[in-house]
Structures are given as structure tokens and as C-alpha cells.
FISEVO-956186 format. One record per residue: x, y, z of N, C-alpha, C in turn; residue number from 1; chain. Coordinates in nm, 3 decimals. Example, Ala and Ser with C-alpha at 12.3 -4.5 7.8 and 13.67 -1.06 7.14 Angstrom:
1.319	-0.569	0.780	1.230	-0.450	0.780	1.320	-0.330	0.780	1	A
1.285	-0.225	0.708	1.367	-0.106	0.714	1.290	0.003	0.787	2	A
***
This chain:
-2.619	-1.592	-0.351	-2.542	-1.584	-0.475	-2.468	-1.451	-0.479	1	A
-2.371	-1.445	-0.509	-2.236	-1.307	-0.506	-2.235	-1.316	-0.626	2	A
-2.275	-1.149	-0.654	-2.279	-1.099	-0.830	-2.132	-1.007	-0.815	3	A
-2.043	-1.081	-0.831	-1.934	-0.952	-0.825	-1.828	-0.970	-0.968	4	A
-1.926	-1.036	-1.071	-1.872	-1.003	-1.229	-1.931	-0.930	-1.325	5	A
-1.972	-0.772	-1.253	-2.008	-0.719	-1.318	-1.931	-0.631	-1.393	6	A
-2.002	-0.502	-1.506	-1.911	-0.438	-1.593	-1.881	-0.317	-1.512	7	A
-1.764	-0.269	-1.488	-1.728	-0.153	-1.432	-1.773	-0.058	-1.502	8	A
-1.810	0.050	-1.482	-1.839	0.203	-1.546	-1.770	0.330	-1.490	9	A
-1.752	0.390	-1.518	-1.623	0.507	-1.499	-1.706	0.570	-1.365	10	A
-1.796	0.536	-1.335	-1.817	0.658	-1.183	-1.776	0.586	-1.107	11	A
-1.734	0.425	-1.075	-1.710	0.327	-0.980	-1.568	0.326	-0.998	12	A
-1.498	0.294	-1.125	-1.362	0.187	-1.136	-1.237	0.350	-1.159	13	A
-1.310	0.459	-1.173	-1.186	0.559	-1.157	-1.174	0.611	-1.018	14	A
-1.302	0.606	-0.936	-1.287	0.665	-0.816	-1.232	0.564	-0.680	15	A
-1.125	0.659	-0.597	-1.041	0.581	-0.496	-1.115	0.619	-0.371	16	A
-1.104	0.523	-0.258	-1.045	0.589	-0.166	-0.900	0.641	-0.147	17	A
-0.897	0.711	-0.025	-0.784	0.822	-0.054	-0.743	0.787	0.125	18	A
-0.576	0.726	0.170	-0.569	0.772	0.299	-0.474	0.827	0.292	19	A
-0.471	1.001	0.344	-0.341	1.069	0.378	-0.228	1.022	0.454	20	A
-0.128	0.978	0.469	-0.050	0.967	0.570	0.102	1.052	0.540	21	A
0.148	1.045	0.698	0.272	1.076	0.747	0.354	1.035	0.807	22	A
0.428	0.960	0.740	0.523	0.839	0.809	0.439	0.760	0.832	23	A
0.414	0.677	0.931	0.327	0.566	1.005	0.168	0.638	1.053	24	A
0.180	0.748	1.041	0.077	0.785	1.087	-0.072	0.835	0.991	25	A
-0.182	0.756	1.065	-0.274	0.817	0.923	-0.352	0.850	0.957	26	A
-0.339	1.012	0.864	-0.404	1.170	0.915	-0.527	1.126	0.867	27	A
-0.570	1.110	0.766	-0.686	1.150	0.691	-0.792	1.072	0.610	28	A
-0.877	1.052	0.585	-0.958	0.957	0.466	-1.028	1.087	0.358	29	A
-1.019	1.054	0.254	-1.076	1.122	0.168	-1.135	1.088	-0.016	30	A
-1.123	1.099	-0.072	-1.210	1.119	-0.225	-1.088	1.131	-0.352	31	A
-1.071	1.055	-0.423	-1.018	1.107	-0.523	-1.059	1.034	-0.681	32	A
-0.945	1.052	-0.796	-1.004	0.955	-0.945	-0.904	1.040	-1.066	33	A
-0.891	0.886	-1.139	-0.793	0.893	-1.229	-0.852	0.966	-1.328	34	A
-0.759	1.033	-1.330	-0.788	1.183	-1.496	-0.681	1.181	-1.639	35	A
-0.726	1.131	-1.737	-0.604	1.153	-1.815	-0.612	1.244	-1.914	36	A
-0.510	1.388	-1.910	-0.534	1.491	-2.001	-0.368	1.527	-2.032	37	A
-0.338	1.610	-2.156	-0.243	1.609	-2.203	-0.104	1.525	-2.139	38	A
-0.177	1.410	-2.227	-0.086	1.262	-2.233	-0.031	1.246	-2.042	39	A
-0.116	1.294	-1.956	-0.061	1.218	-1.851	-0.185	1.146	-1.733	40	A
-0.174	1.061	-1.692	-0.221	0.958	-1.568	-0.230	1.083	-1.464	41	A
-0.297	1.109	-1.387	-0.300	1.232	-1.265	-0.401	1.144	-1.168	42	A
-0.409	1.203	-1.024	-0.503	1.161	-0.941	-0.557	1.302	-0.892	43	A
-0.659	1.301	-0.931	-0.740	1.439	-0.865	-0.828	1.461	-0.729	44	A
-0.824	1.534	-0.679	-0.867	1.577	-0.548	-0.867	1.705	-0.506	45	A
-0.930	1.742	-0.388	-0.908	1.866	-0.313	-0.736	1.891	-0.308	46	A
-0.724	2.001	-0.273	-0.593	2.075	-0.237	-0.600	2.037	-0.058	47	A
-0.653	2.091	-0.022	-0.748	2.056	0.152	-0.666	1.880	0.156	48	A
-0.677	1.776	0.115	-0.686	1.671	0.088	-0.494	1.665	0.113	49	A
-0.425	1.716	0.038	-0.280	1.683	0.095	-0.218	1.789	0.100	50	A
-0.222	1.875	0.179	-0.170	2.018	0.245	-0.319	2.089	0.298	51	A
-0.264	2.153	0.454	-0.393	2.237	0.520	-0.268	2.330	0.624	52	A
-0.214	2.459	0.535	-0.118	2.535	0.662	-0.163	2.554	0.741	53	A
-0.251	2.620	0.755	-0.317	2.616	0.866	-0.342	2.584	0.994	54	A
-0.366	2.456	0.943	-0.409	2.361	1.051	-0.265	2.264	1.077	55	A
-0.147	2.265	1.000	-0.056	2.185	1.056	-0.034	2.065	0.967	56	A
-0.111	2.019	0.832	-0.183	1.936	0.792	-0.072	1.911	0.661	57	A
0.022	1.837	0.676	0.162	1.809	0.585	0.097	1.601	0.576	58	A
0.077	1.606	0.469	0.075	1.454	0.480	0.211	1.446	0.400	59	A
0.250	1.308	0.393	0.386	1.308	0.267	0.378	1.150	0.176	60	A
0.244	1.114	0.150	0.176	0.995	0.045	0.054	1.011	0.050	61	A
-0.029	0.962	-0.044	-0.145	0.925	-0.011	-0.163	0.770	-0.050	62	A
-0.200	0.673	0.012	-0.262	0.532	-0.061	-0.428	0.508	-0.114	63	A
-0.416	0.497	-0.234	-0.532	0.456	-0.306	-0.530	0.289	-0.323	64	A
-0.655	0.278	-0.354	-0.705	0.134	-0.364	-0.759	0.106	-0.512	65	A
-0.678	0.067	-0.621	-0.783	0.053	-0.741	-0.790	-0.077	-0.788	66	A
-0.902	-0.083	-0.848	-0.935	-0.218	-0.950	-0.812	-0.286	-0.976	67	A
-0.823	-0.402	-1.052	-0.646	-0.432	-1.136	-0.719	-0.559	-1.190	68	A
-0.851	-0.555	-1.237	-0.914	-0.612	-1.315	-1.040	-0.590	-1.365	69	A
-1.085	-0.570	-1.495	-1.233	-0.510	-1.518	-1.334	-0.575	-1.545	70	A
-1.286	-0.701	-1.462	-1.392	-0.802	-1.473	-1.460	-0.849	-1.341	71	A
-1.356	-0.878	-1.254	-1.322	-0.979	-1.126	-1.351	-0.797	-1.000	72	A
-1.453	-0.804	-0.965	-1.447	-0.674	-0.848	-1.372	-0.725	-0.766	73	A
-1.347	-0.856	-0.690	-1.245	-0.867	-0.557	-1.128	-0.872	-0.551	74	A
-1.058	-0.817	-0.714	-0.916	-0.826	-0.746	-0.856	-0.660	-0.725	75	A
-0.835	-0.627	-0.615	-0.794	-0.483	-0.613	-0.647	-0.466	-0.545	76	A
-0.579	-0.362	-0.543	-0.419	-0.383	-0.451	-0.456	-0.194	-0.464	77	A
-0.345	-0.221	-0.355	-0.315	-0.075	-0.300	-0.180	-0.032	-0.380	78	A
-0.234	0.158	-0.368	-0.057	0.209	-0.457	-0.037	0.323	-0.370	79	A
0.112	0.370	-0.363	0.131	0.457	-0.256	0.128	0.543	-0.387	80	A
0.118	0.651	-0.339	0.163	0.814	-0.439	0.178	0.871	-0.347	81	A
0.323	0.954	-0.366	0.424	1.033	-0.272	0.382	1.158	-0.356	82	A
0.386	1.283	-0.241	0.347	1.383	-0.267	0.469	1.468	-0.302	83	A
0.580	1.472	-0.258	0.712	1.517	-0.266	0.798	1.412	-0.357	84	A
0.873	1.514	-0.413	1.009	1.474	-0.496	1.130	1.427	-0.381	85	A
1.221	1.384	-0.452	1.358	1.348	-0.354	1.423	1.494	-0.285	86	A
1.315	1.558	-0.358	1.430	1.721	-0.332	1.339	1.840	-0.244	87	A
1.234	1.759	-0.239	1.120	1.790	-0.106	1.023	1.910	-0.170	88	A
1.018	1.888	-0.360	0.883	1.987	-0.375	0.771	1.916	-0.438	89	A
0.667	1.977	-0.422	0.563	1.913	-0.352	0.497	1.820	-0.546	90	A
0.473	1.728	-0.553	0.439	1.671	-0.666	0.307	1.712	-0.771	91	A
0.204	1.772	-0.642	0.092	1.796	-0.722	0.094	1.913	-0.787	92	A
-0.011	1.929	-0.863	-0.016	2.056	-0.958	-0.125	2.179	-0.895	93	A
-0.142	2.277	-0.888	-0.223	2.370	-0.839	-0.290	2.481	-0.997	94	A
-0.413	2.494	-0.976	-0.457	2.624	-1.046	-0.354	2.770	-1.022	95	A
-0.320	2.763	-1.136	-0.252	2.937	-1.142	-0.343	3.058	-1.040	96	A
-0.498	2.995	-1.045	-0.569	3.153	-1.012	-0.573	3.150	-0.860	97	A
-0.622	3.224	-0.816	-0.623	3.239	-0.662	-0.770	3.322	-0.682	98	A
-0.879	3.268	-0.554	-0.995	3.363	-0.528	-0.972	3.469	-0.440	99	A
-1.055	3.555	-0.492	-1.026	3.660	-0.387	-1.209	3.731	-0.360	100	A
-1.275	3.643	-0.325	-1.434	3.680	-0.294	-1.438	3.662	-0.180	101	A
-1.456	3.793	-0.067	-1.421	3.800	0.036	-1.540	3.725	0.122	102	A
-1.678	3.732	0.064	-1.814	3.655	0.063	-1.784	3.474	0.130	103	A
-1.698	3.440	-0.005	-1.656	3.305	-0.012	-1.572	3.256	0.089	104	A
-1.454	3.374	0.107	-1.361	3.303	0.166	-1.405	3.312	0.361	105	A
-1.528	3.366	0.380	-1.527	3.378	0.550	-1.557	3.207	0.536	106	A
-1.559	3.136	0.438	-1.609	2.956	0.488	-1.464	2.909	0.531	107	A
-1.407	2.853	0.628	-1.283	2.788	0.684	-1.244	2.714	0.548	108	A
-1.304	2.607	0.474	-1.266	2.541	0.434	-1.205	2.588	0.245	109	A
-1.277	2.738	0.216	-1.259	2.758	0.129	-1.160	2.928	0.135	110	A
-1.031	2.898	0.113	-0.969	3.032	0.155	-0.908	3.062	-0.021	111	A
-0.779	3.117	-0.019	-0.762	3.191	-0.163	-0.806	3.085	-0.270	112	A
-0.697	2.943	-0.255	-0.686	2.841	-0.347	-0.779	2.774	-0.413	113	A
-0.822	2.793	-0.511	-0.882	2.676	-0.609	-0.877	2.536	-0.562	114	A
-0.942	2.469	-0.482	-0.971	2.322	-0.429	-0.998	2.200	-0.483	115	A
-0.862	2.239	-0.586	-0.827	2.135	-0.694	-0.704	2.097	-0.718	116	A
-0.638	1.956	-0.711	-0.478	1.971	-0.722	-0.503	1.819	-0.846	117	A
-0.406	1.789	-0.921	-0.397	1.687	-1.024	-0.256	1.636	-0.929	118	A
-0.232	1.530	-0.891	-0.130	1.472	-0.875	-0.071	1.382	-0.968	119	A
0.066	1.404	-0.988	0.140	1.332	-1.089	0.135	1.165	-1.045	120	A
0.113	1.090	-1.143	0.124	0.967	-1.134	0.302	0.908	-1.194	121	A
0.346	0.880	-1.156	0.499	0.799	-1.242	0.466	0.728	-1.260	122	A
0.476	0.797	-1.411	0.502	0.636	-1.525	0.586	0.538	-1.515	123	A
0.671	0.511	-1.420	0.787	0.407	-1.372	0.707	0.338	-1.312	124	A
0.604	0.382	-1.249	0.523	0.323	-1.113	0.450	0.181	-1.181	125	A
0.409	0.150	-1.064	0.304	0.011	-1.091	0.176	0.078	-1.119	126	A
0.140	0.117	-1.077	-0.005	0.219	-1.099	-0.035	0.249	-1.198	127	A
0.104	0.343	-1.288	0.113	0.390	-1.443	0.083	0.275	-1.544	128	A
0.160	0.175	-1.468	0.166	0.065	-1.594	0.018	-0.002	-1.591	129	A
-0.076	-0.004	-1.477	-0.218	-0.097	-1.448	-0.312	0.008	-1.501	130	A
-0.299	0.098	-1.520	-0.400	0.186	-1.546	-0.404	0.283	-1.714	131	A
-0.268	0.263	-1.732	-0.254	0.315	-1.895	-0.322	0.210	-2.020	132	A
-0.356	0.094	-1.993	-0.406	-0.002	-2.081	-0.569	0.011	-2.067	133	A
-0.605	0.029	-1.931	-0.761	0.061	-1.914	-0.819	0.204	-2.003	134	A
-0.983	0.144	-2.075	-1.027	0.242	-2.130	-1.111	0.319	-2.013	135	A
-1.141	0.231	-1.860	-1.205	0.354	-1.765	-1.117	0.419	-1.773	136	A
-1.128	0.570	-1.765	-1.097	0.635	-1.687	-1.138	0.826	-1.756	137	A
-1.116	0.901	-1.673	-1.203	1.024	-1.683	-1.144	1.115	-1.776	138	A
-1.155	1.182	-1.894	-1.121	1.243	-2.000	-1.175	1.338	-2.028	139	A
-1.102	1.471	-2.089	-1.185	1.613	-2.064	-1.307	1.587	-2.222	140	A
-1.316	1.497	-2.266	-1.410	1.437	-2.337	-1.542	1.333	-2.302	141	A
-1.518	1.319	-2.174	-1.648	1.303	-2.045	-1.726	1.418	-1.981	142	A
-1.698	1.531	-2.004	-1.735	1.662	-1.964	-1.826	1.714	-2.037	143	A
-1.929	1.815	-2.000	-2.071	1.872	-2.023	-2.022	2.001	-2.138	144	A
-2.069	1.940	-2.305	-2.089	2.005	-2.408	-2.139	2.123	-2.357	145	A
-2.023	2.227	-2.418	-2.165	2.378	-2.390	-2.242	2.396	-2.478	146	A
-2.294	2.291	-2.582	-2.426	2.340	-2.613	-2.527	2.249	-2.525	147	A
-2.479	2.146	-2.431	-2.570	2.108	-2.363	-2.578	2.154	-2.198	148	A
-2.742	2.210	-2.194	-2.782	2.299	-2.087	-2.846	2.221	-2.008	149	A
-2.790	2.210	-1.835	-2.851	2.130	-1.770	-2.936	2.219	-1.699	150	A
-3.060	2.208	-1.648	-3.146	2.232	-1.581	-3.109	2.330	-1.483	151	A
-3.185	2.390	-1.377	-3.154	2.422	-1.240	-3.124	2.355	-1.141	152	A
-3.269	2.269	-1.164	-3.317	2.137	-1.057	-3.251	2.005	-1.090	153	A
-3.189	1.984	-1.199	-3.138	1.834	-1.256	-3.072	1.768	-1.112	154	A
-3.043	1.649	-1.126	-3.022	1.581	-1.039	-2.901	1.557	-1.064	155	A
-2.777	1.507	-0.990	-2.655	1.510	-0.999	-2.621	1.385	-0.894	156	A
-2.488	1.302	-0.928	-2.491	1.237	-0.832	-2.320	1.222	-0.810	157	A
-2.343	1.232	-0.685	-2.153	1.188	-0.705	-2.104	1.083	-0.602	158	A
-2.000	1.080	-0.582	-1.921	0.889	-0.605	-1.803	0.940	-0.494	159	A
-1.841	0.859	-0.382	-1.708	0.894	-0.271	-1.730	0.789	-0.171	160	A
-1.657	0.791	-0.068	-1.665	0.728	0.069	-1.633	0.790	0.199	161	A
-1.793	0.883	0.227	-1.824	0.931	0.316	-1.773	0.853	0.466	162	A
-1.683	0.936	0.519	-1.622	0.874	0.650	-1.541	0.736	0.658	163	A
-1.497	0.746	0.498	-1.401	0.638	0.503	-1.456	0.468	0.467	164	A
-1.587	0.508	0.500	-1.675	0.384	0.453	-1.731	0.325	0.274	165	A
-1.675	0.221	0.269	-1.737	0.138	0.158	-1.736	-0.056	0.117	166	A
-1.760	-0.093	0.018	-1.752	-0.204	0.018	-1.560	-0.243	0.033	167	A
-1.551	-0.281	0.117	-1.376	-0.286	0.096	-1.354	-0.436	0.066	168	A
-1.444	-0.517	0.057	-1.409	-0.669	-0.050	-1.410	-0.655	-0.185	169	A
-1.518	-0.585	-0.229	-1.522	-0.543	-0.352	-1.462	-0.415	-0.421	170	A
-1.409	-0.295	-0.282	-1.357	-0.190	-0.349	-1.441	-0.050	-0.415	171	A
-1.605	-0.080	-0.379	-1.683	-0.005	-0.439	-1.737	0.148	-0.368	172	A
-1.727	0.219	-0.400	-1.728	0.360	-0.351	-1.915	0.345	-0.303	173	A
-1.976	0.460	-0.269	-2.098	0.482	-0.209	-2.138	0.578	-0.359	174	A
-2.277	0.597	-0.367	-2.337	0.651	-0.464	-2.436	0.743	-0.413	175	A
-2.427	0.879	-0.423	-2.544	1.013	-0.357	-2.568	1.090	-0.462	176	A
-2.717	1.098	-0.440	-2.771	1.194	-0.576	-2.840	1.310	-0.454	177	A
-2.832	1.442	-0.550	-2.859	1.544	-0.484	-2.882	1.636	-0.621	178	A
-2.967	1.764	-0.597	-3.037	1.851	-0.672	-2.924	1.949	-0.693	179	A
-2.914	1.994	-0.839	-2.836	2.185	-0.823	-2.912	2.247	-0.768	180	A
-2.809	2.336	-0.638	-2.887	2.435	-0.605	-2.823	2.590	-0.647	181	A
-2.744	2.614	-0.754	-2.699	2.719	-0.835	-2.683	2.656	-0.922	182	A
-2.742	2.771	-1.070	-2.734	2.707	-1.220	-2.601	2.687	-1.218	183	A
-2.592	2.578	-1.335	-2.440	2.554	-1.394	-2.449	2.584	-1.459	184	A
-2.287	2.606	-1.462	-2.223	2.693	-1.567	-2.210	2.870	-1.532	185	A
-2.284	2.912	-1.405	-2.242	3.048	-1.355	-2.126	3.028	-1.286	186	A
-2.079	3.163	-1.259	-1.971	3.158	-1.141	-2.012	3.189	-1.020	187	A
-2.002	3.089	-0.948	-2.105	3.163	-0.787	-2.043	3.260	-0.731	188	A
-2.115	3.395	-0.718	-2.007	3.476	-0.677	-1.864	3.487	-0.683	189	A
-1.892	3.470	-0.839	-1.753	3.455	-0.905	-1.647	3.406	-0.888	190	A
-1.657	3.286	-0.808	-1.557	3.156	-0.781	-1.590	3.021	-0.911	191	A
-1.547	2.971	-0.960	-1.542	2.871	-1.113	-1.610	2.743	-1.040	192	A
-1.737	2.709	-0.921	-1.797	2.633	-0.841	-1.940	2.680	-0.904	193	A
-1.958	2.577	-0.872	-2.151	2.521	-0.838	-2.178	2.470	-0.724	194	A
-2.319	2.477	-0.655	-2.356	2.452	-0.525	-2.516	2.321	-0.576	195	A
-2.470	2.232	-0.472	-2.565	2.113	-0.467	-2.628	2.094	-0.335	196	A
-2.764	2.029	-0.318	-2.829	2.040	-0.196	-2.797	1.951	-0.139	197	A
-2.649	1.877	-0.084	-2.657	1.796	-0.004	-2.498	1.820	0.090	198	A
-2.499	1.761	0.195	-2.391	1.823	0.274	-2.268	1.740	0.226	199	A
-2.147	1.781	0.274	-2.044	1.685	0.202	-2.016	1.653	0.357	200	A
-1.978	1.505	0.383	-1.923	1.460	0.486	-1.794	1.430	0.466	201	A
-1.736	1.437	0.566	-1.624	1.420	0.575	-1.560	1.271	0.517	202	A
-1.462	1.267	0.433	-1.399	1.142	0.337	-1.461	1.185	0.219	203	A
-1.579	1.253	0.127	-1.597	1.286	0.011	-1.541	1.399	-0.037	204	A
-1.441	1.450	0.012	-1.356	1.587	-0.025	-1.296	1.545	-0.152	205	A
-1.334	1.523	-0.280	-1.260	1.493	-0.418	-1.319	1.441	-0.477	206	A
-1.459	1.357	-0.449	-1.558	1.277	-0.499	-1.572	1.339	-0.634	207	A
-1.579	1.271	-0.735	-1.636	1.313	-0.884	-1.811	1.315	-0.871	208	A
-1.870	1.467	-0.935	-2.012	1.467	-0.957	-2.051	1.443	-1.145	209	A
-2.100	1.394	-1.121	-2.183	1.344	-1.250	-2.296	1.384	-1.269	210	A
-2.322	1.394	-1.384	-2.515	1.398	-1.415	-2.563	1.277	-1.376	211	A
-2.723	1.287	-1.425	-2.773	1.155	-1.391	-2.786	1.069	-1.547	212	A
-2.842	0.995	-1.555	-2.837	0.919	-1.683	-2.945	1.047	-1.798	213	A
-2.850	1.075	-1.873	-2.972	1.207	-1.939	-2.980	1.112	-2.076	214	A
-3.103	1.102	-2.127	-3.149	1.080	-2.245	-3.248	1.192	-2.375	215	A
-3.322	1.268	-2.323	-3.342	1.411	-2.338	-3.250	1.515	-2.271	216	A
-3.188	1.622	-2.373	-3.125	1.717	-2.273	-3.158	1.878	-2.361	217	A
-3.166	1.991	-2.290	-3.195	2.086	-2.342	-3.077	2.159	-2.464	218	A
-3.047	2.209	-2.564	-2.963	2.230	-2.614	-2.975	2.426	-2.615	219	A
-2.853	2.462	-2.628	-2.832	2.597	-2.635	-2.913	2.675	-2.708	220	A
-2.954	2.634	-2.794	-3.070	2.703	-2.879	-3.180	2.689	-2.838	221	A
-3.171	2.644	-2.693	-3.320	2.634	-2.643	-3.447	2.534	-2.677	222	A
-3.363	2.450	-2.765	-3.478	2.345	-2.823	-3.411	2.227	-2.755	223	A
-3.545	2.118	-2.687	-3.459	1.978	-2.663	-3.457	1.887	-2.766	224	A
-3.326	1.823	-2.702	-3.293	1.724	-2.830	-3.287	1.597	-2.785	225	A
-3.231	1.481	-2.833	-3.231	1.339	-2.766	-3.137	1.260	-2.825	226	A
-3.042	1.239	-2.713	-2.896	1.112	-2.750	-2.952	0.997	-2.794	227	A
-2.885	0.925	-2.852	-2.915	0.809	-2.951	-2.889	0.699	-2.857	228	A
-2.806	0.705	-2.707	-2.825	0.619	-2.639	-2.835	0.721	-2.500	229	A
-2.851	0.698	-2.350	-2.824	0.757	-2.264	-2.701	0.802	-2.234	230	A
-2.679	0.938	-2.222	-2.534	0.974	-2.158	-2.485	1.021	-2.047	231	A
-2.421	1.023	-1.970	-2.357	1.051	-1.864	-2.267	1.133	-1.852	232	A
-2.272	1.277	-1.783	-2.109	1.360	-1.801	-2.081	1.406	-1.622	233	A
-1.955	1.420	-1.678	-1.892	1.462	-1.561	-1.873	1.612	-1.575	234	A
-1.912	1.653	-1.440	-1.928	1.805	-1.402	-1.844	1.865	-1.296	235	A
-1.759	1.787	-1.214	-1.708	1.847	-1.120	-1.627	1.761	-0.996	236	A
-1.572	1.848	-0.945	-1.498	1.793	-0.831	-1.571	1.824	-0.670	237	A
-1.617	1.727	-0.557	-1.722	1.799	-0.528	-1.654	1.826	-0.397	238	A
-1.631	1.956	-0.284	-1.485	2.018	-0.186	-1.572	2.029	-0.070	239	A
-1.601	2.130	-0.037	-1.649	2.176	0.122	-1.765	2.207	0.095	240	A
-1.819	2.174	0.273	-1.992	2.234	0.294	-2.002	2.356	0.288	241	A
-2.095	2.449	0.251	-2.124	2.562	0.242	-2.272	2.578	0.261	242	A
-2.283	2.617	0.427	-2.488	2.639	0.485	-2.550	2.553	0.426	243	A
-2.483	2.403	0.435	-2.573	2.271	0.411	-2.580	2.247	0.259	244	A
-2.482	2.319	0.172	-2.434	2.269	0.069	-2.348	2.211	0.035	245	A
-2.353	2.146	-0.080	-2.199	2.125	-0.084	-2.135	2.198	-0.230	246	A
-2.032	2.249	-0.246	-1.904	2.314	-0.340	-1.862	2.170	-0.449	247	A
-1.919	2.266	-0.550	-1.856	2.149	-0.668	-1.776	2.242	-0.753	248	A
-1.631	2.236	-0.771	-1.577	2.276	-0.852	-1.607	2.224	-0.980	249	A
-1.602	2.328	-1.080	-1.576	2.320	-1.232	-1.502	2.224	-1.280	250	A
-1.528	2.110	-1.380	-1.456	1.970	-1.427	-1.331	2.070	-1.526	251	A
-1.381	2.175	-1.564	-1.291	2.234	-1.674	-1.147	2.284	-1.631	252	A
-1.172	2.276	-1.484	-1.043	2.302	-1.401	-0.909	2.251	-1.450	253	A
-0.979	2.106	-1.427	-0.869	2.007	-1.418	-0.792	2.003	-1.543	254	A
-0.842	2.037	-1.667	-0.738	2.104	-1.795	-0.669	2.177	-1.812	255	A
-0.718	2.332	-1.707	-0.655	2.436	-1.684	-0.579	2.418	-1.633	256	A
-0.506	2.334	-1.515	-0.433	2.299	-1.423	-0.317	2.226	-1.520	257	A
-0.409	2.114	-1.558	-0.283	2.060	-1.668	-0.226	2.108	-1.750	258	A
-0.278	2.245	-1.820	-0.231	2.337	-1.928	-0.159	2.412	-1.869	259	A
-0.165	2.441	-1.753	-0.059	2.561	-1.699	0.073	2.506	-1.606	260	A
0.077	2.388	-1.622	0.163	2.333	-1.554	0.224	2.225	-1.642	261	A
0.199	2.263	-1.808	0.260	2.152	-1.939	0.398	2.115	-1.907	262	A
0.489	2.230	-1.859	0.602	2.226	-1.921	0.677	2.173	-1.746	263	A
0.584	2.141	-1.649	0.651	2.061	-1.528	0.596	1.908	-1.527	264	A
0.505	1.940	-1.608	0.497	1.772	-1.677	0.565	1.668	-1.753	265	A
0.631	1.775	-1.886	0.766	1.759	-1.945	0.830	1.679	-1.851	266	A
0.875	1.750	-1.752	0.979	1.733	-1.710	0.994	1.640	-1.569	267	A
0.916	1.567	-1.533	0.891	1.460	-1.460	0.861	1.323	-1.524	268	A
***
């Protein structure tokens, strides 16, 4: 018997796979998920994910795979998102800040940039129009209340397709739970990241981390309290290994990014 009419929930039906390409050619597999904050559709991911100077690493689309029904899992289609304008600058949005923790940056994968980009979705697009009617999708009103204090040890789980692998009839991402291994809500050596005990493989570079289902949670005043149903928040974007960790950027990013880049939003 095939159970594939079940109810989508926002850690499954916002998160994509992600393939970089360049012209005909395809560079990359990776992690990404629909974000909607001051009034726009975005696809979020690593920076790493579509630009690496470095290394040579120019993709010029990425194709995602999403739902296009929230009922039916085997109803999914592919959407291109072009990274460049007609006039060859680059579409996504970047954090204003730049790191400069000299600690941090000897890791290859983590150099000045904030390892967070929001890519513009067009609202002309097919994508804009399939996804603006859906209530999935990730909102800086899914994110961890600061009066609610998560643990050290809490469990965290996040949502990707490690090496490119997942259900591809149904479209369903892979599911990994792993421990904090730096409190949240510090700055790890003063980069806007948290560190989790599990390695990131390669294709989860953008994966969304989540809590686990919390029904008791500690509150700022140090007393616990208890949701009236179980809740779920989103905490982060989860980037590179670090000595068998993995790098979860700050969810609060992805506002900052959109706030500092309002007025190139305007205007697309």
C-alpha cells in the first residue's frame, strides 16, 4: 500500500533540492527553501552554493524541484532560477557584514562572507505564481522567541539531500537529528553561527535546521513553561564542516539580508 496523501509540513514542502548549473553543464547538488520576508518569495542557501572565486565556481541557474500540490506528494515539476540579470549582475542578495575572525576563517569553506544568500524569485515566474497561494512556507515568524531558551544539548534536526540523494518520486528531502554543540544564541567566536555534532556532507550546504518537536521549553526568566500544542522553530541555515561539525548560521540572517537589500527589491 503507497501512503503518499499525506499532510505536508514546512520542514519537507519548503525544502529543495538544489542543482547548480552552467550552460549544459551540472556543477553541483546542494540544499536550499522558500523564505518569505518583506513581501518577497526568496530561495535561501549558502553563498558557497552559487559563486566559489576561488575555486572557479560561476554557476549561471540553479534548478529546484517543488511540490505543486499539498495533497498529492507525486505531483512535483522543476523551476529554473537564473542567478544573473540580462545585464550580467548577479540576482542574489548577500549580508552587508563581512567576518573577519582570523580563528574561523583558516576553515577553506568559511572565508570573509556570511554563508547566506536569499535569491530573488520573479514574480512573473511560474514558481512565484505556485508558491504565493501556499501557506507552507518559512517566515521570520517560524523563528526561536528570545524569551525561549534552548538547551545546550537539545536536539536539532535538519532537512537536506546529502549527496544529492532522496525520494525523487515523491520529492522528499532526508531527515538528520544531531545535538548543539555551542549554546545558541552566542556568537561563536564572534561569527552570527552555531555548531552541531554532526558532519555536513556534501549536497546539505543550505539545509534548514529546526528544533525538535518542543512541548516544554525553558523561558528567559529561567522558569519552564509549556505550549498549548507542540512547536517547532526554525534556527538556521546549516553551511560547512568544522572538526566534525557542522556551521549553522543564524535564521535572523535571512531578515538582515532582506532589510539591507529593501530598496533592490523595490526594484526588481
Amino acid at each position: 500500500m503507497e501512503y503518499k496523501y499525506v499532510e505536508l509540513n514546512k520542514l519537507v514542502s519548503t525544502t529543495t533540492n538544489i542543482i547548480a548549473m552552467a550552460d549544459r553543464t551540472q556543477l553541483s547538488t546542494a540544499t536550499g527553501f522558500l523564505y518569505y520576508g518583506c513581501d518577497e518569495l526568496v530561495l535561501v542557501t549558502n553563498r558557497h552554493v552559487v559563486i566559489k572565486e576561488g575555486k572557479s565556481f560561476f554557476p549561471d541557474r540553479l534548478i529546484v524541484r517543488m511540490h505543486i500540490d499539498e495533497v498529492d506528494l507525486s505531483k512535483n515539476e522543476n523551476f529554473t532560477i537564473p542567478l544573473y540579470d540580462e545585464a550580467g549582475k548577479p540576482r542574489w542578495l548577500e549580508h552587508p557584514k563581512k567576518l573577519d575572525h582570523p580563528e574561523l576563517l583558516k576553515n577553506e569553506m568559511l572565508d570573509t562572507f556570511i554563508d547566506v544568500v536569499c535569491v530573488k524569485i520573479d514574480k512573473n515566474s511560474k514558481l512565484f505564481n505556485v508558491e504565493k497561494t501556499s501557506n507552507i512556507k518559512l517566515a521570520s515568524k517560524d523563528q526561536l522567541s528570545p524569551s525561549i531558551h534552548p538547551a545546550w544539548i537539545d536536539r536539532v534536526v535538519s532537512v537536506g539531500y546529502p549527496l544529492g540523494y532522496y525520494d525523487n518520486i515523491h520529492n522528499l528531502p532526508m531527515l538528520k537529528t544531531g545535538f548543539m554543540a555551542s549554546p545558541y544564541g552566542v556568537l561563536h567566536r564572534g561569527a552570527p553561527l552555531f555548531l552541531v555534532d554532526s558532519v555536513a556532507k556534501p549536497g546539505v550546504s543550505g539545509s534548514p535546521v529546526f528544533t525538535e518537536q518542543m512541548l516544554y521549553y525553558r523561558h528567559s526568566d529561567g522558569s519552564m513553561k509549556k505550549f498549548d500544542e507542540p512547536q517547532q522553530f526554525f534556527l538556521g541555515i546549516l553551511s560547512a564542516s568544522l572538526i566534525d561539525m557542522s556551521v549553522v548560521w543564524y535564521a535572523y540572517l535571512i531578515d538582515e539580508i532582506l532589510k539591507a537589500n529593501y530598496n533592490s527589491l523595490l526594484q526588481s
